[in-house]
C-alpha angles and dihedrals in degrees: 000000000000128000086232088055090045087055102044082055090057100056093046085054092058096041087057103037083052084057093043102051082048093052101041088038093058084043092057097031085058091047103044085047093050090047101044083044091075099050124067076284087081103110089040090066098097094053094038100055083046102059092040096056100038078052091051091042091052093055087046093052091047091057098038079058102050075050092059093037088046082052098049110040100041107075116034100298117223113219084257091055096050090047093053093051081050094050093050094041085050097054092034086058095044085054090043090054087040102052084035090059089042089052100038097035092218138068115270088248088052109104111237117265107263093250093055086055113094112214109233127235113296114277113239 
């Protein structure tokens, strides 16, 4: 087998695996929301499913780009083909940030609320 064949697996690995985490990951989202709606969580489901499955899309994205990346830069790149990886990284990463902001509800450079940080063992 060729390295070029070897590579060509490995991006379609990575294409499916990016599918795949997106798929199983809206199976399980639907069916941890529809388990946790009938408890005291009830009124919790919407925001739940949402952030299950952003979480679930942005591992899939982050895959579906090392695919691209795995594509591009493993045979002699031309200057399209390089601006066409960056095209998609850029969009893939503009949907990453977005659905980061939607699950988190505050910018990445924002500091957690007090009551999301976990104190750390005791210091002797």
């Amino acid at each position: 087998m060729r390295f070029e064949d070897l590579v060509t697996l490995a991006a379609q690995l990575f294409d499916a695996s990016g599918v795949g985490v997106m798929v199983v990951g809206t199976v399980v989202s639907v069916a941890l929301v529809l388990r946790d709606a009938r408890g005291p969580r009830r009124a919790d489901a919407y925001r739940q499913l949402r952030h299950y499955l952003g979480r679930a899309i942005l591992l899939g994205l982050e895959l579906l780009v090392a695919a691209d990346i795995i594509r591009t830069v493993a045979g002699a790149p031309t200057l399209r083909q390089v601006f066409i990886l960056g095209l998609i990284v850029l969009i893939r990463t503009f949907l990453s940030f977005t659905l980061e902001v939607e699950i988190d509800r505050r910018w990445p450079w924002q500091s957690k609320p007090v009551d999301e940080v976990r104190p750390g063992p005791p210091r002797a």
